[in-house]
TORKOL-4160 file (C-alpha; in steps of 0.2 Angstrom, whole numbers, padded with zeros to 4 digits, m for minus):
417
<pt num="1" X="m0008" Y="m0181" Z="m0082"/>
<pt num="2" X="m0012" Y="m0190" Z="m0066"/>
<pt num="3" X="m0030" Y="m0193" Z="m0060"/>
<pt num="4" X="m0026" Y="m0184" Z="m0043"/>
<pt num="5" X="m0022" Y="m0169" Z="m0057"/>
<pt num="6" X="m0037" Y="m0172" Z="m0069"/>
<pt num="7" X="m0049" Y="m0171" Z="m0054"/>
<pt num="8" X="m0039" Y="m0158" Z="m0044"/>
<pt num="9" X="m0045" Y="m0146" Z="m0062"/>
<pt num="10" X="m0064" Y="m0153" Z="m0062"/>
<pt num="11" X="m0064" Y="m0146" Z="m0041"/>
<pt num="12" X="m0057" Y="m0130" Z="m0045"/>
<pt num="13" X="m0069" Y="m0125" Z="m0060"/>
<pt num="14" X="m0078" Y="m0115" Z="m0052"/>
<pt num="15" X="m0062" Y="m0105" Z="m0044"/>
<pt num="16" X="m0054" Y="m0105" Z="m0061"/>
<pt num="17" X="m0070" Y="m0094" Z="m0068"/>
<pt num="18" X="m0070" Y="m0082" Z="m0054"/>
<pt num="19" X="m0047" Y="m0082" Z="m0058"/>
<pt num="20" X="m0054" Y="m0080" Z="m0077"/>
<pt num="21" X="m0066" Y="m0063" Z="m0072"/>
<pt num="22" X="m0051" Y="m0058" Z="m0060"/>
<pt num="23" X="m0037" Y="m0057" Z="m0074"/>
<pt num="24" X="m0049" Y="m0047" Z="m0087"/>
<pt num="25" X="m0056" Y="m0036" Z="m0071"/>
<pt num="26" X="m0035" Y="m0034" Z="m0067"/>
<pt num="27" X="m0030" Y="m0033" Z="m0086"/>
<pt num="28" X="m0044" Y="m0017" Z="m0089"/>
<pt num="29" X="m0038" Y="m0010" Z="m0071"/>
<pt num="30" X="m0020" Y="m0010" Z="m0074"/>
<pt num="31" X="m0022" Y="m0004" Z="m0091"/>
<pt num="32" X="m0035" Y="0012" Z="m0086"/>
<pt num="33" X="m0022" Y="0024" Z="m0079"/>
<pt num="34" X="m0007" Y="0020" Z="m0095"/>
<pt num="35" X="m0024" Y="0025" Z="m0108"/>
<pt num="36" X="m0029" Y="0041" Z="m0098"/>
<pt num="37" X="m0010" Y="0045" Z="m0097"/>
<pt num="38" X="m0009" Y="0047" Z="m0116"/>
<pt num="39" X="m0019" Y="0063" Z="m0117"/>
<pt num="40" X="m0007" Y="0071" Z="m0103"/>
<pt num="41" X="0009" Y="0064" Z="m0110"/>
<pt num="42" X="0003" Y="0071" Z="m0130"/>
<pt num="43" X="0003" Y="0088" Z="m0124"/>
<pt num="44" X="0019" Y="0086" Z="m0112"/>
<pt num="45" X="0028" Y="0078" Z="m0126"/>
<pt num="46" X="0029" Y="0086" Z="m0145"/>
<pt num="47" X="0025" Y="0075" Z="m0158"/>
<pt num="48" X="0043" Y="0073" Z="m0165"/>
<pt num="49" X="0049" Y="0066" Z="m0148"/>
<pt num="50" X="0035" Y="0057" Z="m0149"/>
<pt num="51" X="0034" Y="0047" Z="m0166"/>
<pt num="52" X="0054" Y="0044" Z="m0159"/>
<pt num="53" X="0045" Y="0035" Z="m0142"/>
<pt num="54" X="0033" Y="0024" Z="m0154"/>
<pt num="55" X="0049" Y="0021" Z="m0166"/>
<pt num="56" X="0057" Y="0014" Z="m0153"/>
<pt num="57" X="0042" Y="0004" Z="m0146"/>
<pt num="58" X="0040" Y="m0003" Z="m0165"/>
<pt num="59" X="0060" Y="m0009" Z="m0164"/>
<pt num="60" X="0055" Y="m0017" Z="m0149"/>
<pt num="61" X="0041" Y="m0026" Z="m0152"/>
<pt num="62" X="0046" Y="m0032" Z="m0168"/>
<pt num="63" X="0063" Y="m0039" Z="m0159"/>
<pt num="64" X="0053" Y="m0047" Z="m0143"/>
<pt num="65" X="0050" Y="m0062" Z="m0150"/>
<pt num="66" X="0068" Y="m0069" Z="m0156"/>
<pt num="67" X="0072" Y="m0058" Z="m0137"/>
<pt num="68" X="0061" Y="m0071" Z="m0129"/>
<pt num="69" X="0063" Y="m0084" Z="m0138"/>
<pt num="70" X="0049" Y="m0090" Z="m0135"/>
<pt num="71" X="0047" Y="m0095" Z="m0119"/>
<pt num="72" X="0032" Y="m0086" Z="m0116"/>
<pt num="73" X="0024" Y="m0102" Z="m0124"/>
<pt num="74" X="0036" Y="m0116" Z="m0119"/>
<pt num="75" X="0035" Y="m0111" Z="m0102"/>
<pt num="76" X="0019" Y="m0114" Z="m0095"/>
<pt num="77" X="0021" Y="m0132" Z="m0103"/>
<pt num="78" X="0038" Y="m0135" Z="m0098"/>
<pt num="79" X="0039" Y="m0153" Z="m0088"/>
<pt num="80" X="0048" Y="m0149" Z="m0071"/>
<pt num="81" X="0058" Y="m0135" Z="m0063"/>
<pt num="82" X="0074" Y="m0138" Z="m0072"/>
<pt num="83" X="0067" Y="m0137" Z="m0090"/>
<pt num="84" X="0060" Y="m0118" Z="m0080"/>
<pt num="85" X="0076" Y="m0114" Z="m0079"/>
<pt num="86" X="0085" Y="m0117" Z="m0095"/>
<pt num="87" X="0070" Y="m0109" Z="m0103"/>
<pt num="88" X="0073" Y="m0095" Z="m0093"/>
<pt num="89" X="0090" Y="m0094" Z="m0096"/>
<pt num="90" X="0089" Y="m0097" Z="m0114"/>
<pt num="91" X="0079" Y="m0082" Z="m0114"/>
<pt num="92" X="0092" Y="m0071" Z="m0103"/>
<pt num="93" X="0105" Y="m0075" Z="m0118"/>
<pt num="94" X="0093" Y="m0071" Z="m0130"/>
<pt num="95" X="0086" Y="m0054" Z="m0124"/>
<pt num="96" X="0105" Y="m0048" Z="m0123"/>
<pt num="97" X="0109" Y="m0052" Z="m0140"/>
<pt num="98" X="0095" Y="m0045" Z="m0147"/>
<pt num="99" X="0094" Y="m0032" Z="m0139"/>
<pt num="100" X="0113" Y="m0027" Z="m0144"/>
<pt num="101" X="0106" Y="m0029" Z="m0163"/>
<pt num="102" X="0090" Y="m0019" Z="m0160"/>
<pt num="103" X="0096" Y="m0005" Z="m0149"/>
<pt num="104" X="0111" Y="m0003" Z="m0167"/>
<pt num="105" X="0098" Y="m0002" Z="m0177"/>
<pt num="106" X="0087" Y="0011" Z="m0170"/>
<pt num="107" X="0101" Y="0021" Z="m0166"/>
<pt num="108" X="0105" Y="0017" Z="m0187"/>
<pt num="109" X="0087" Y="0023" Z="m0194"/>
<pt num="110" X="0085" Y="0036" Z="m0205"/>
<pt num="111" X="0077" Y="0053" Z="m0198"/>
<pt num="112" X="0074" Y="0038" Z="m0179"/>
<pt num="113" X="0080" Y="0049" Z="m0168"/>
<pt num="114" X="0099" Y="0044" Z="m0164"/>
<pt num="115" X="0104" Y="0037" Z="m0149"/>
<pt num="116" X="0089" Y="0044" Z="m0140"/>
<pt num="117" X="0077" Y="0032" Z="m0150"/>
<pt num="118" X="0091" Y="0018" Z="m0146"/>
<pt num="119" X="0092" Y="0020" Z="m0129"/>
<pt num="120" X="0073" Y="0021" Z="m0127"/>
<pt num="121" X="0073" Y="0003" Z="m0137"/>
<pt num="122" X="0084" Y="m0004" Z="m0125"/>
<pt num="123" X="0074" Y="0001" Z="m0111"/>
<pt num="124" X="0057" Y="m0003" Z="m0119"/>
<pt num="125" X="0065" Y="m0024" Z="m0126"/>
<pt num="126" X="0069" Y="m0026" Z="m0107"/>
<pt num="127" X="0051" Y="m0021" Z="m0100"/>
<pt num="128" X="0044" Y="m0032" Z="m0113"/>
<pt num="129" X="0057" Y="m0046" Z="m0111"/>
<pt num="130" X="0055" Y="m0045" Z="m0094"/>
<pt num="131" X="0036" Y="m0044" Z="m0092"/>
<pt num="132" X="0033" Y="m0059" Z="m0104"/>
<pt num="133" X="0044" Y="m0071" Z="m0097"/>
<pt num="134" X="0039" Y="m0068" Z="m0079"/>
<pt num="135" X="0020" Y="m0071" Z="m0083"/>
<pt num="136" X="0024" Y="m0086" Z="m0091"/>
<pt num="137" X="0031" Y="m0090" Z="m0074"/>
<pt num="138" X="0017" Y="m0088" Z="m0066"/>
<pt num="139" X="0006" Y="m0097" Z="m0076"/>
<pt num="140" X="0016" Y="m0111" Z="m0075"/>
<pt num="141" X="0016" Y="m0111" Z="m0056"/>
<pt num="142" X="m0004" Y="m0111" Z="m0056"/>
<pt num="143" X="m0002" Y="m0092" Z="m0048"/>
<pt num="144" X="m0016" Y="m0084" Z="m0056"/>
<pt num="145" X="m0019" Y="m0075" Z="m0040"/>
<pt num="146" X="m0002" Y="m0066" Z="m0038"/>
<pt num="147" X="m0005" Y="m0062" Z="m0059"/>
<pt num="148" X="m0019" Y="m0055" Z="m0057"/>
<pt num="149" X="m0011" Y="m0041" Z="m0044"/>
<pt num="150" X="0004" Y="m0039" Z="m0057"/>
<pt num="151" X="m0010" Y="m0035" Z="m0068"/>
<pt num="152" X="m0017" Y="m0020" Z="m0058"/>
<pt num="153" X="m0003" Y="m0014" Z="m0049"/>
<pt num="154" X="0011" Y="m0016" Z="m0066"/>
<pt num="155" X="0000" Y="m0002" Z="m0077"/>
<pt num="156" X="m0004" Y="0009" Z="m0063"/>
<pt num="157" X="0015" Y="0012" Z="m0061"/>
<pt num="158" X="0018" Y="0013" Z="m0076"/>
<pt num="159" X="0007" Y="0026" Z="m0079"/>
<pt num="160" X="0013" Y="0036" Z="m0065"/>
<pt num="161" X="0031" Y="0036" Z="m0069"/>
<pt num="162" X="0029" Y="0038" Z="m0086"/>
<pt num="163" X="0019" Y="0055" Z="m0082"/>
<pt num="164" X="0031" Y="0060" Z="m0068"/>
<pt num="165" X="0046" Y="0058" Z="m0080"/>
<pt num="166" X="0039" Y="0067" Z="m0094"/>
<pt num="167" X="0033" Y="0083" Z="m0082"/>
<pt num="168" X="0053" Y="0083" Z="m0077"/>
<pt num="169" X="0061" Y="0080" Z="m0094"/>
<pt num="170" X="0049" Y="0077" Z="m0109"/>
<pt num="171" X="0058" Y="0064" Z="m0121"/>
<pt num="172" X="0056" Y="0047" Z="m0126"/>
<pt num="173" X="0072" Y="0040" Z="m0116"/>
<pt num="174" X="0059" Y="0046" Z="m0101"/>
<pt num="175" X="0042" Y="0035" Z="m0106"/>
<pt num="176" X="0054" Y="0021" Z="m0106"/>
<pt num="177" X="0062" Y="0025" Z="m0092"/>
<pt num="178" X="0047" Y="0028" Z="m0083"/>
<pt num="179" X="0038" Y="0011" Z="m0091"/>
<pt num="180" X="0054" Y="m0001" Z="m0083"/>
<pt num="181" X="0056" Y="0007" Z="m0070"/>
<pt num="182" X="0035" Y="0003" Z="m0064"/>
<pt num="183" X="0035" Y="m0012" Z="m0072"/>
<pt num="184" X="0053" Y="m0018" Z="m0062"/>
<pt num="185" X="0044" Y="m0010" Z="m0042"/>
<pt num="186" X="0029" Y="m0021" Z="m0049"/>
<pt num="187" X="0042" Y="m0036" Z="m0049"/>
<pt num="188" X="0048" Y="m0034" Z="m0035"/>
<pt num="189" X="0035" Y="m0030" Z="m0024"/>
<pt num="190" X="0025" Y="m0045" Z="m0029"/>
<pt num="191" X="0036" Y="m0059" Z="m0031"/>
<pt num="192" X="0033" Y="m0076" Z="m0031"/>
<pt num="193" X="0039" Y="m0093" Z="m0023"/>
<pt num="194" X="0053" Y="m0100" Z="m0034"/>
<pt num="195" X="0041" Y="m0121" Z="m0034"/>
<pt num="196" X="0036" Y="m0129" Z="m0050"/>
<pt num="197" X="0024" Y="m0143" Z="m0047"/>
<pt num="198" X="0029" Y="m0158" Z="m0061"/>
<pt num="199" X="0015" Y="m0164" Z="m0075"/>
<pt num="200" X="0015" Y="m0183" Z="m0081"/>
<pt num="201" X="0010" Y="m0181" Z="m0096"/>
<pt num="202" X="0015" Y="m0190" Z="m0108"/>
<pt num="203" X="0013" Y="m0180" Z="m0123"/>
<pt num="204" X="0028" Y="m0166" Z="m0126"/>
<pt num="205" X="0030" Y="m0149" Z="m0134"/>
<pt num="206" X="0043" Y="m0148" Z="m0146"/>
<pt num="207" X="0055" Y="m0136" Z="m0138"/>
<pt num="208" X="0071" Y="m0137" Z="m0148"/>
<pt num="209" X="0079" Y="m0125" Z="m0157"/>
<pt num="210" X="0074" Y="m0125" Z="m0173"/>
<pt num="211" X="0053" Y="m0125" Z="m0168"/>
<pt num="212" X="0059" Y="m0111" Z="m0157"/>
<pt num="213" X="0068" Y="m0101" Z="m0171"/>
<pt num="214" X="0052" Y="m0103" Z="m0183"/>
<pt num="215" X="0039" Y="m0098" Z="m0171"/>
<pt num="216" X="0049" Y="m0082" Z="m0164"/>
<pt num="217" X="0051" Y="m0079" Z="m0183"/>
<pt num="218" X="0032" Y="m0079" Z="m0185"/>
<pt num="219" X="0029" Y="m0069" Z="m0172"/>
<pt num="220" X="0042" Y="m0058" Z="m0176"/>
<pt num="221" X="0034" Y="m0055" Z="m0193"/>
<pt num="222" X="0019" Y="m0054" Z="m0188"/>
<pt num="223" X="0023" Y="m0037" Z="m0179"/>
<pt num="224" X="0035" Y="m0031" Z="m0192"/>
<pt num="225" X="0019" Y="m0032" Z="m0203"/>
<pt num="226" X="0010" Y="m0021" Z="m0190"/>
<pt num="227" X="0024" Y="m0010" Z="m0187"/>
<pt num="228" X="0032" Y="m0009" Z="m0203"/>
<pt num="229" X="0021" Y="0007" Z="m0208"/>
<pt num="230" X="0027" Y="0016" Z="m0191"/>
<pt num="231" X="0045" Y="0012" Z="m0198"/>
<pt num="232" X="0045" Y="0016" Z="m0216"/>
<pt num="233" X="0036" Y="0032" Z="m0213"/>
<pt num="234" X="0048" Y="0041" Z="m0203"/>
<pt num="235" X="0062" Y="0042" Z="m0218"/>
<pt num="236" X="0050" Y="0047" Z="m0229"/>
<pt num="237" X="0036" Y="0059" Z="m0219"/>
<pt num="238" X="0047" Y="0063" Z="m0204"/>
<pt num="239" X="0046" Y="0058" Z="m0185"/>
<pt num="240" X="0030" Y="0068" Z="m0183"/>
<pt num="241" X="0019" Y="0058" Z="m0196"/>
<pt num="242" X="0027" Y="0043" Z="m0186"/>
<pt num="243" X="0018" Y="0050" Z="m0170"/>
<pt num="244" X="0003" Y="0054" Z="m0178"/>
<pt num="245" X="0000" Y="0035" Z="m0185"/>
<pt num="246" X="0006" Y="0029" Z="m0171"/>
<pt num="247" X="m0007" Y="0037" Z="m0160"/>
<pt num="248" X="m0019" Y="0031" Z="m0171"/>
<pt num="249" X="m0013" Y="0014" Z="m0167"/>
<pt num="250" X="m0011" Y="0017" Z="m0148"/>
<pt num="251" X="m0028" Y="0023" Z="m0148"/>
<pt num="252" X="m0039" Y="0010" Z="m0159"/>
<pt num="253" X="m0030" Y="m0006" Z="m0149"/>
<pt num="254" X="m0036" Y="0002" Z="m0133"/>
<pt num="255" X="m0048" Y="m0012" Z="m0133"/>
<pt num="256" X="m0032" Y="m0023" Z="m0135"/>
<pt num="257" X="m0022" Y="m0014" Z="m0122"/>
<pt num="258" X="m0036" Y="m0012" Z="m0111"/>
<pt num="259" X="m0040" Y="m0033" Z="m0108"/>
<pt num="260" X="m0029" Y="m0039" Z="m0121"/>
<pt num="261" X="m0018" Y="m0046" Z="m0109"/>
<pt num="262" X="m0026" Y="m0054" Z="m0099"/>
<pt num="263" X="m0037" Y="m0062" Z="m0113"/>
<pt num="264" X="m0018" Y="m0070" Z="m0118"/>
<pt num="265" X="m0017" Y="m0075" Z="m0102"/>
<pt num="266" X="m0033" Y="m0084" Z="m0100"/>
<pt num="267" X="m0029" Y="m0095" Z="m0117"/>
<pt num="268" X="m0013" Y="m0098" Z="m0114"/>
<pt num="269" X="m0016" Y="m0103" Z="m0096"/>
<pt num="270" X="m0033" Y="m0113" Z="m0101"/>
<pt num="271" X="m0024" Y="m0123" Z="m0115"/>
<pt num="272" X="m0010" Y="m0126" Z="m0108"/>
<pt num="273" X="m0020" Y="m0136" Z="m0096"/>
<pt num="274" X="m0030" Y="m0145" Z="m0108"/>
<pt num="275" X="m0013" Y="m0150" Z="m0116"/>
<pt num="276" X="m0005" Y="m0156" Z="m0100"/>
<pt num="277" X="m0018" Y="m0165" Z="m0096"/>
<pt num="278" X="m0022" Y="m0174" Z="m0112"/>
<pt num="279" X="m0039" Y="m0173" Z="m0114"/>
<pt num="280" X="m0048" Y="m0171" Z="m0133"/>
<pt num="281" X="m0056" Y="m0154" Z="m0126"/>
<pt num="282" X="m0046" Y="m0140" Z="m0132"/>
<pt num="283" X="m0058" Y="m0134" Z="m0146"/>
<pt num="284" X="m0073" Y="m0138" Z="m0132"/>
<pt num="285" X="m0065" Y="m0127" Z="m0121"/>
<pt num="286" X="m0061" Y="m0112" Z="m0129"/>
<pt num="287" X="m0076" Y="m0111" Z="m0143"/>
<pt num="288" X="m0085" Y="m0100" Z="m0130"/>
<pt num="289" X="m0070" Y="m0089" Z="m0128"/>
<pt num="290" X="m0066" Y="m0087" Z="m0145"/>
<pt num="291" X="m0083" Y="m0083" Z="m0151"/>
<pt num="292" X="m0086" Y="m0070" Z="m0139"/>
<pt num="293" X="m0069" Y="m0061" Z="m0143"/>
<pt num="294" X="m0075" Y="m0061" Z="m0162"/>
<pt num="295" X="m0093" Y="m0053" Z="m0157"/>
<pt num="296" X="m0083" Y="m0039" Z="m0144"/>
<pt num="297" X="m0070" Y="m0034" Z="m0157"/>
<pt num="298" X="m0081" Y="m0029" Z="m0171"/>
<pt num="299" X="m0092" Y="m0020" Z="m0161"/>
<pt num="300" X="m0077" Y="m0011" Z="m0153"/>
<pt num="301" X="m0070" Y="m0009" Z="m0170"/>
<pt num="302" X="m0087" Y="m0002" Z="m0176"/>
<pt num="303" X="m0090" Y="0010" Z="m0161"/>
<pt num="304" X="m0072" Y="0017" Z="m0163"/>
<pt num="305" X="m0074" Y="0021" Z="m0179"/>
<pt num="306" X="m0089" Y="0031" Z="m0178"/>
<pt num="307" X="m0086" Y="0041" Z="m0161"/>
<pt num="308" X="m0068" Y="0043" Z="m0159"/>
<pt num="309" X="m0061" Y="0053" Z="m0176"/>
<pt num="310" X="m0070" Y="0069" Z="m0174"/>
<pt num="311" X="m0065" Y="0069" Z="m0154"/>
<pt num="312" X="m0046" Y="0070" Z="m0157"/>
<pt num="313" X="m0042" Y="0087" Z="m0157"/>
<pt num="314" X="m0052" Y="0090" Z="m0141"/>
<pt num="315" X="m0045" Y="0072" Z="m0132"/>
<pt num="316" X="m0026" Y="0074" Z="m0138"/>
<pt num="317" X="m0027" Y="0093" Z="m0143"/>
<pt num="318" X="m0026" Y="0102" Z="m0157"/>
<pt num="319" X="m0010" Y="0097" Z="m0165"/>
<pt num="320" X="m0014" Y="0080" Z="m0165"/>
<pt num="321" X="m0029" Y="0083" Z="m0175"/>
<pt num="322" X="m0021" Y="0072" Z="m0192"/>
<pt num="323" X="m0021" Y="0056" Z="m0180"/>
<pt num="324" X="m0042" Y="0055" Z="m0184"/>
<pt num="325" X="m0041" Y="0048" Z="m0199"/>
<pt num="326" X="m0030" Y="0035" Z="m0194"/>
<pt num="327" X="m0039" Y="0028" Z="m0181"/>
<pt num="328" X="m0054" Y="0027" Z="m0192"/>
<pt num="329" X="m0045" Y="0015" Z="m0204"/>
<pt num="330" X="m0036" Y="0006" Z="m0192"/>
<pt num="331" X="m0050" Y="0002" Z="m0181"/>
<pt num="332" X="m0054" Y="m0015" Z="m0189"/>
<pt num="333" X="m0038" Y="m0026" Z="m0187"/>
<pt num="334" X="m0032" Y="m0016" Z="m0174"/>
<pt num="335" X="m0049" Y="m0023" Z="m0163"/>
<pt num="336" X="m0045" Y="m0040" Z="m0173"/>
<pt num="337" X="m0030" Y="m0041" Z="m0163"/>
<pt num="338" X="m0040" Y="m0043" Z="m0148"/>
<pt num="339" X="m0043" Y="m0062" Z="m0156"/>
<pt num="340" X="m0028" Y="m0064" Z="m0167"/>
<pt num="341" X="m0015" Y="m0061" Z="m0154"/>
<pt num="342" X="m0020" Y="m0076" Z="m0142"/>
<pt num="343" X="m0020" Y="m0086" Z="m0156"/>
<pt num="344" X="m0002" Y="m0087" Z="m0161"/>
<pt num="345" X="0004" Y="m0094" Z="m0143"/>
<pt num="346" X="m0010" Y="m0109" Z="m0144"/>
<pt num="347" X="m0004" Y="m0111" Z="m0162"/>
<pt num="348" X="0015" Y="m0113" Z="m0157"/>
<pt num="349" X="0008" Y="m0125" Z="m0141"/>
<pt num="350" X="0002" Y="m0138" Z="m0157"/>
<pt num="351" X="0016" Y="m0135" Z="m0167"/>
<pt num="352" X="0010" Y="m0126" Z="m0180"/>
<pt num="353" X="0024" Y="m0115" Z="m0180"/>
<pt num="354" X="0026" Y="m0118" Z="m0200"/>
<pt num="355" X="0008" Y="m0112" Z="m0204"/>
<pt num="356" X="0011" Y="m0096" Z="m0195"/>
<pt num="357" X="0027" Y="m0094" Z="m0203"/>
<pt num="358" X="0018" Y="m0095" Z="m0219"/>
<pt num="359" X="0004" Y="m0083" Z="m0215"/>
<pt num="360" X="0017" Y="m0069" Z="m0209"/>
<pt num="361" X="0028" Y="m0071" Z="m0223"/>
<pt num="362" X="0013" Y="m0068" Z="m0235"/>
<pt num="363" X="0007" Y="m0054" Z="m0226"/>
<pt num="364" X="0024" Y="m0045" Z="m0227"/>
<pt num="365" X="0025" Y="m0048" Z="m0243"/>
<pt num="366" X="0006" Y="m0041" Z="m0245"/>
<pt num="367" X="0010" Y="m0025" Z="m0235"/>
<pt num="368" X="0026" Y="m0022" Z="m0245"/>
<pt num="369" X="0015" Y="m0023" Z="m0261"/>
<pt num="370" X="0002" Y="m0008" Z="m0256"/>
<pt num="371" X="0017" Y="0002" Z="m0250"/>
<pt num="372" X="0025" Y="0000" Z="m0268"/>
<pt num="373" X="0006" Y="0004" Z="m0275"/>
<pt num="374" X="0005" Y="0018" Z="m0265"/>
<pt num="375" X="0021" Y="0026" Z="m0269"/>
<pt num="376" X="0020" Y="0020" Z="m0286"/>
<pt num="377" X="0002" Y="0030" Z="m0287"/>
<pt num="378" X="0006" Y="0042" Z="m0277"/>
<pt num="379" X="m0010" Y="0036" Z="m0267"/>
<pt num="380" X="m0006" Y="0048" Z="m0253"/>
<pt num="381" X="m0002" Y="0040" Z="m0234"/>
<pt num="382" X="m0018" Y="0039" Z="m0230"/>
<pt num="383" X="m0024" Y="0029" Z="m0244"/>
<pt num="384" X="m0010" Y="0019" Z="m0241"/>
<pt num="385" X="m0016" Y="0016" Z="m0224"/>
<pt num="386" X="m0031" Y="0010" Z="m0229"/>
<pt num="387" X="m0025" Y="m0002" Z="m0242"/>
<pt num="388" X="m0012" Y="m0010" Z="m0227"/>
<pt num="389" X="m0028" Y="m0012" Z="m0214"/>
<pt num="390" X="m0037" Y="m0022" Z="m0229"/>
<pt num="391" X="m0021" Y="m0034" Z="m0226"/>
<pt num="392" X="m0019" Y="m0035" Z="m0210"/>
<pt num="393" X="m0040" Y="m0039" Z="m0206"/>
<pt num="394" X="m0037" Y="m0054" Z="m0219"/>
<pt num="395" X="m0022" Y="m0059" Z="m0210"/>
<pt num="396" X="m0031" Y="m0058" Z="m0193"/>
<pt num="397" X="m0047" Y="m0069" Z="m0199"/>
<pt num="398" X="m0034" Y="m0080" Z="m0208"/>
<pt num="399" X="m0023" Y="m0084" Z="m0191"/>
<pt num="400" X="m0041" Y="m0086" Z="m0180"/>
<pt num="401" X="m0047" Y="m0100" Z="m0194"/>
<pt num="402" X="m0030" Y="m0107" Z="m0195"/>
<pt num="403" X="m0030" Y="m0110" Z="m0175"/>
<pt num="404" X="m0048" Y="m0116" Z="m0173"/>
<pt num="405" X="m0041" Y="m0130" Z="m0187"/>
<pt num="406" X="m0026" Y="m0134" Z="m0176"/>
<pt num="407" X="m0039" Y="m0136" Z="m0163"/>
<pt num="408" X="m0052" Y="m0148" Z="m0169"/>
<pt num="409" X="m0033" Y="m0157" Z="m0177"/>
<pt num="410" X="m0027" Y="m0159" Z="m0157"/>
<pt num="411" X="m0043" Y="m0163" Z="m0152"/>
<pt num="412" X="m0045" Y="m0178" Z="m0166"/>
<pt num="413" X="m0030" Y="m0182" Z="m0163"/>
<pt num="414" X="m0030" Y="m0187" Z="m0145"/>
<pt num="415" X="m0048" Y="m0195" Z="m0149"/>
<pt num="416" X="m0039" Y="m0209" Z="m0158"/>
<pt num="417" X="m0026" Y="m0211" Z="m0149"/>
């Protein structure tokens, strides 16, 4: 990185704090309206229909990733605007593929839904594509400003489209409907120039395909472990018992969902920076960060727990009362995530897309064991639960200690050189 660069990012500190405040401010904004909706949408939508909305969602989100491609990470690192570009088109590509395969198999699971739950997927994979790769935009361009107002303005009309739909015809093809449809006005409302400044520096982010094809299949694996109960419970306790744990879900990451994004943003946008510019400061930079998203998530974990459960037939109403005890054993590594999610871009930005590779292949294969134990005991669903949260919080502080390793690794690293 030049020194005009290196001193342009000492000048603009204190901006960049305020842009910090602004994008977790946003974040929590644009999030408020989606997380009020759910009690309105719960008793527009019957639970069946529902569990076939959070099916849908789960094929998504576990498909994202190899959708992407990621790009979310190589993006904001990429050199100049023609590696923008064939990024971005790499990703188009991509999503369509994927998207063909995901949208077969949800219309292909047992007791899913149909075509209703594959059509919902398809919608849901191109919000999600669409969102992920156009932040990464932005945060390449140095736009904080304009993704901070992508923030704010992207939930709000999700939330209100989503609710509209549902009033006019209550299915899960109508959240997903309703969620592209906001977040596609948000786009185009708030678009941004097409300039990509160059960086000098020398060192560069592995972006070929193979790196790309690990780290996708980390992260995809990652969310098949979280969304592999959502899956497996549908064929054997029905589509309503889907909705129920995944409102449990939806519920205990409102923490996430609420500034979880914006957190991302912040880490990714910060280190890339640091990377760019070649300084031994990434660990220095984002100890603070990181420590204070440890402290928050326990507490939120702790205070959900205790106050939540015995509120969910009056918050959700009455027929969503078995969702309680679900978001009680959740509430740890679905807070976790609030730390464990930024981690696995920063991990991919130093290469270590081999260690997360690892960690998610021994966490499936974890998760896959208490499902056998359960069954095999006849431990009940719940109990069950509680045995797959056990893995998924060890799995969460494993990722955290593995990426504040690749930290202080980057920052030795460049140290010597």
């Amino acid at each position: 990185m030049s020194t005009t660069l290196i001193s342009r990012i000492r000048q603009t500190k204190k901006i960049r704090l305020g842009i910090r405040a602004q994008l977790l401010a946003s974040q929590t904004l644009g999030q408020v309206l989606p997380i009020a909706a759910i009690p309105f949408l719960t008793r527009l939508l019957n639970p069946q229909e529902m569990g076939h909305y959070q099916i849908a969602l789960s094929i998504a989100l576990v498909a994202l990733p190899f959708a992407i491609f990621q790009a979310d990470v190589f993006v904001p690192v990429a050199h100049d605007a023609d590696e923008v570009r064939l990024l971005l088109r790499r990703a188009l590509l991509t999503t369509l593929l994927v998207g063909a395969i995901a949208t077969s198999v949800a219309a292909l699971l047992p007791s899913g839904g149909g075509s209703g739950t594959a059509i919902t997927t398809f919608l849901l994979l191109a919000v999600l594509s669409l969102t992920s790769v156009t932040n990464a935009v932005l945060i390449r361009k140095n736009d904080m400003l304009k993704l901070v107002h992508r923030n704010m303005l992207g939930g709000a009309l999700v939330a209100i489209f989503q609710t509209i739909f549902a009033v006019l015809h209550p299915t899960a093809i109508s959240l997903g409907m309703g969620m592209l449809i906001g977040r596609a006005l948000c786009q185009a409302l708030l678009r941004s120039p097409n300039t990509y400044a160059p960086h000098a520096n020398s060192a560069e982010v592995s972006k070929d395909f193979w790196k790309a094809l690990g780290g996708s299949g980390a992260n995809a694996l990652g969310t098949f472990a979280s969304q592999m109960p959502m899956l497996l419970v549908a064929p054997v306790y029905g589509a309503a018992a889907a909705g129920y744990l995944g409102l449990g879900q939806r519920v205990v990451g409102a923490p996430t969902g609420l500034i979880g994004q914006g957190v991302n943003q912040i880490i990714v946008a910060d280190a890339s920076a640091i990377i760019r510019s070649g300084e031994a400061k990434l660990w220095v930079g984002l100890r603070r960060q990181v420590s204070l998203l440890i402290l928050l998530s326990l507490a939120a974990a702790v205070a959900i727990a205790m106050i939540i459960p015995p509120l969910t037939p009056w918050i959700f109403g009455a027929p969503w009362a078995p969702a309680g005890k679900y978001i009680q054993i959740l509430a740890l590594p679905m807070c976790l995530q609030l730390v464990a999610v930024p981690m696995a871009p920063l991990m991919a930005m130093l290469g270590m897309q081999k260690a997360m590779l690892s960690t998610q292949i021994l966490r499936i294969i974890c998760i896959v064991g208490c499902i056998l134990a359960g069954g095999h005991f006849a431990l009940g669903m719940p109990s069950t639960v509680t045995l797959i949260s056990a893995v998924w919080s060890s799995a969460y502080f494993a990722t955290i200690w593995l990426a504040i390793s690749g930290m202080r690794k980057f920052d030795r690293q460049e140290r010597s050189a």
